[in-house]
N, C-alpha and C positions, 0 to 999 in steps of 0.2 A: 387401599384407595390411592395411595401417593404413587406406586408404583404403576397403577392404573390410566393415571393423569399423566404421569409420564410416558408412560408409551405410547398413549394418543396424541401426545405433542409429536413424538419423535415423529409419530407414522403420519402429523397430518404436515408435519415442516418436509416431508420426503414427498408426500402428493405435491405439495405446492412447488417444492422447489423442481419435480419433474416433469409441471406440467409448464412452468415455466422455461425450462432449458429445451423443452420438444418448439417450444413458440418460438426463441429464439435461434434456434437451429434452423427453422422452416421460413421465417423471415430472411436468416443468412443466404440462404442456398440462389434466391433470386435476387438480392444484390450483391454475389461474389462477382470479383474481375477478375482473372485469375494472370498474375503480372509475369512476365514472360521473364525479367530482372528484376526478380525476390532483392530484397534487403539483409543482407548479412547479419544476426543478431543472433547474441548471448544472452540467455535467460541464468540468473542465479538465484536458488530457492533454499532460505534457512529454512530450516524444521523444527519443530522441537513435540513428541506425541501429538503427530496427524497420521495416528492409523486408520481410523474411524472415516478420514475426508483425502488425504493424500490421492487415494489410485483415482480420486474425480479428477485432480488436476493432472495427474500423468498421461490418463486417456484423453483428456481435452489439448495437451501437447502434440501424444502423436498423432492425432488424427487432423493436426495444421495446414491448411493447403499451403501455407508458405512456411516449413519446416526451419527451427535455432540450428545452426553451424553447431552447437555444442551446448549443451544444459548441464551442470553442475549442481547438484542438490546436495547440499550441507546438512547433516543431521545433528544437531547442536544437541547431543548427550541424553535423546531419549529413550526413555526405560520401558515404551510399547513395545508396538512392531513394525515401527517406521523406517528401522533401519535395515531390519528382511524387504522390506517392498522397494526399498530403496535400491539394492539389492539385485533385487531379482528378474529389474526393468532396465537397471544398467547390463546386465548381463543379455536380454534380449534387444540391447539399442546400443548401438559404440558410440552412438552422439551424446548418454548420456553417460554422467561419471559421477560417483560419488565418494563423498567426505565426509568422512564419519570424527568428532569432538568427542569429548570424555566428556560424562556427565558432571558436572559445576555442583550438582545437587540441591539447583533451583531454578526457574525461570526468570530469567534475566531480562526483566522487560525496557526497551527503548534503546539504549547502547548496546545491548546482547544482540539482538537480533544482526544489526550492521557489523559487530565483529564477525560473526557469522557469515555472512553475505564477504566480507573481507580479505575471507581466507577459502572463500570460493572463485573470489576477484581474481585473487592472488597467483590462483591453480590453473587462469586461461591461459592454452600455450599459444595461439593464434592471436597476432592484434593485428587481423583481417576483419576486421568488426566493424560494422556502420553502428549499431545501438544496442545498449547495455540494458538488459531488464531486471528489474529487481520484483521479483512474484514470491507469492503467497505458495502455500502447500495447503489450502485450505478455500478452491475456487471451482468454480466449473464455469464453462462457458463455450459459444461457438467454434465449427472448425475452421472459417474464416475472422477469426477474433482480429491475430495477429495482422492479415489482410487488411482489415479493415480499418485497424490504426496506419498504419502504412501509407496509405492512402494521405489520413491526413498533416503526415509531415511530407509528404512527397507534394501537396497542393503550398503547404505555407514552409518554406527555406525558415523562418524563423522560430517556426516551434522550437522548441528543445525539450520540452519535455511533457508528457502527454499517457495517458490508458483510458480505461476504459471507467463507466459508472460501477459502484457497488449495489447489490441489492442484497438486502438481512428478509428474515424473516421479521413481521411486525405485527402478532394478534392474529394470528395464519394469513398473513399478506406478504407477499412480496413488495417492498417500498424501497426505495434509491436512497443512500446517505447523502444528507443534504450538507452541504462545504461550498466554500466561495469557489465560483467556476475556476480560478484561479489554479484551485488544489488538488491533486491527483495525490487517492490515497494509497499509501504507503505502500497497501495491498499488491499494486499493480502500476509500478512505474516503466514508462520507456522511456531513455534520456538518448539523445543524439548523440552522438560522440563528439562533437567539437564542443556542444553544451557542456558535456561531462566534462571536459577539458578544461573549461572557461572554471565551472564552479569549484572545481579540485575534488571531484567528489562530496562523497558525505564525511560528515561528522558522527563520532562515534556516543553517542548521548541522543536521549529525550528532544524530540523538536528535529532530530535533523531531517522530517519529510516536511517542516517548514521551510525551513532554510536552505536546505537546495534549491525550493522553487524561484524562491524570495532571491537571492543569489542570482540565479537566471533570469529575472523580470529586471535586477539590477544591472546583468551587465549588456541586457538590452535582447533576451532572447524573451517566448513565449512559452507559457504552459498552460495545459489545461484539458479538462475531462472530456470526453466527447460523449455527449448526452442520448447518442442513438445506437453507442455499443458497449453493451451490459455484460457483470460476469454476476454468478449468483453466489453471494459467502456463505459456505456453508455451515460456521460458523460467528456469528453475532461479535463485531469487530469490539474489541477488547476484554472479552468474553472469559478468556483464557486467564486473565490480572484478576478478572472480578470486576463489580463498576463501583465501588468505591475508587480499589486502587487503581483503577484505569484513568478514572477521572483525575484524581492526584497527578498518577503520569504525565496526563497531556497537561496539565495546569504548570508543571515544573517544566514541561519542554518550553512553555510560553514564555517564561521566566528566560530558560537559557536561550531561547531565540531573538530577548532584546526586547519583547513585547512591552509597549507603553503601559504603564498604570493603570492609567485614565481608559485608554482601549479594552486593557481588560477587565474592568471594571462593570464599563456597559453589556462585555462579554459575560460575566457572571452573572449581569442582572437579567440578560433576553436569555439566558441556559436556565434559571431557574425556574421560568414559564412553559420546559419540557420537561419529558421524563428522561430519567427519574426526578421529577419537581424535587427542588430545594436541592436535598444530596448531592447529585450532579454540579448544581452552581457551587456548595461547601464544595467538594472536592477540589476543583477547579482552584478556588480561591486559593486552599490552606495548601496547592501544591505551587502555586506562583508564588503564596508568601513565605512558604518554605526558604524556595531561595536566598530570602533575602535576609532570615533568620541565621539559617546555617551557613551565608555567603559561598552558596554555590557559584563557580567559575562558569561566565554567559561564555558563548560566543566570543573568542575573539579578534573580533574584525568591528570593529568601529565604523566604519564605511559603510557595512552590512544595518547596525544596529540604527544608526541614523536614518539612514534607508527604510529601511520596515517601521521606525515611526513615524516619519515622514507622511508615510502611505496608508497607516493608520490614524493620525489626524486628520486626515485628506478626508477619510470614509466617517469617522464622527461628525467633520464640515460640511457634512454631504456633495464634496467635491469630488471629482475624477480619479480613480485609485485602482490600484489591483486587486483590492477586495470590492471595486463597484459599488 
């Protein structure tokens, strides 16, 4: 019977997500502009066991009307057969390359992933690049995706950093992660290059897809999702930790991002009103007060920390903020 329930998930999360990626495909096709001076840009993709979802995101690569200069895909030491496909598309594409990490002999979540990404950084030979992407191995979406972001840093000079919305599966729905417009998830970041400059990159620890943002709203750039171009996860973002430990996760990145008390506070009280009720908000809590038990090392940049509570008292006062 379990096995039964399970394959009717699988088979009804692959109708929905197909019927949803054929809609978004057929909306794209009549709003592409097809820009005569593409944007130069570096896609880097850690991996770690995405055999199952990978070649979604590799066909929705190549088939870009506005083609990466170069894609790097990082296989951070897994034991599928992600690092044959990895493989075997570098072999059929010189744009893409890959780097293959010894297996650690665990998943390393929140600073694993950015070493990762780090030592794909590392491997670009070209710094003929207008913007640095940091993608998932676990997406599909449009072949004007890229296009279409594009677009909206080429209308506002101040973006810095910017992608696309997420959509999970939710009780066989397709539904958007909801995040302060603010926040472009991890999943799918494009950073400008002079933004990328300004913030010094990421931080190798939990929290750093706050803090880059937070960092760039500080030194006076913009971020943010654009709510009318979708990629679909094919996997249920933190999925892979488990949602206990995922929740801990993001609750200890909150901590090392400098987050106010008092802000996370009301944060765990309005998370405990979702699912997973209660769990979710415990998680949350006992990974911010983690911190402060074991005296994990925040952030350090002082300017930043002021900053981000600043802007979180702002949105408790119901004043003007980056979290709106």
């Amino acid at each position: 019977m379990e096995s039964l329930r399970a394959i009717t998930t699988i088979y009804t999360d692959h109708n929905v997500f197909s019927k949803e990626l054929k809609k978004i495909k057929k909306q794209s096709k009549s709003n592409t502009r097809y820009n005569m001076n593409p944007e130069k840009y570096v896609i880097i993709t850690p991996v770690r066991d995405e055999e199952a979802y990978l070649e979604h995101t590799i066909k929705s690569i190549i088939s870009q009307t506005t083609k990466p200069t170069g894609w790097i895909i990082v296989n951070d030491g897994s034991t599928d057969n992600t690092g044959r496909i990895i493989n075997r598309y570098s072999q059929q594409y010189s744009w893409i390359h890959a780097i293959h990490r010894e297996n650690r002999g665990f998943r390393k979540s929140g600073g694993g992933v950015v070493e990762a990404f780090y030592e794909g950084y590392e491997s670009v030979k070209s710094s003929n690049w207008d913007f640095i992407v940091k993608l998932d191995g676990d997406l599909g979406f449009s072949a004007d995706y890229f296009e279409r972001c594009f677009q909206h840093f080429r209308k506002n000079p101040k973006l810095g950093i910017g992608g696309g919305v997420i959509l999970n599966v939710v009780n066989g729905r397709l539904l958007p992660e909801k995040h302060p417009h603010f926040h472009v998830r991890g999943a799918t970041k494009i950073y400008r290059r002079q933004c990328w400059d300004a913030i010094g990159g990421l931080i190798k620890s939990p929290g750093w897809d706050t803090i880059d943002e937070v960092k760039a709203n500080m030194h006076g750039w913009q971020t943010q999702s654009f709510s009318e171009t979708k990629l679909i996860h094919y996997r249920f973002t933190g999925q892979a930790d488990g949602t206990w430990r995922n929740h801990v996760k993001n609750g200890r990145g909150s901590y090392i991002s400098g987050y106010h008390p008092l802000f996370m506070l009301f944060k765990c009280l309005k998370r405990a009103f979702q699912r997973p009720y209660i769990m979710g908000s415990l998680g949350l809590l006992c990974g911010f007060a983690s911190g402060y038990v074991w005296r994990i090392p925040r952030v350090n940049d002082k300017e930043l920390i002021t900053y981000i509570r600043r802007q979180q008292l702002n949105r408790l006062l119901m004043r003007e903020s980056i979290w709106k």
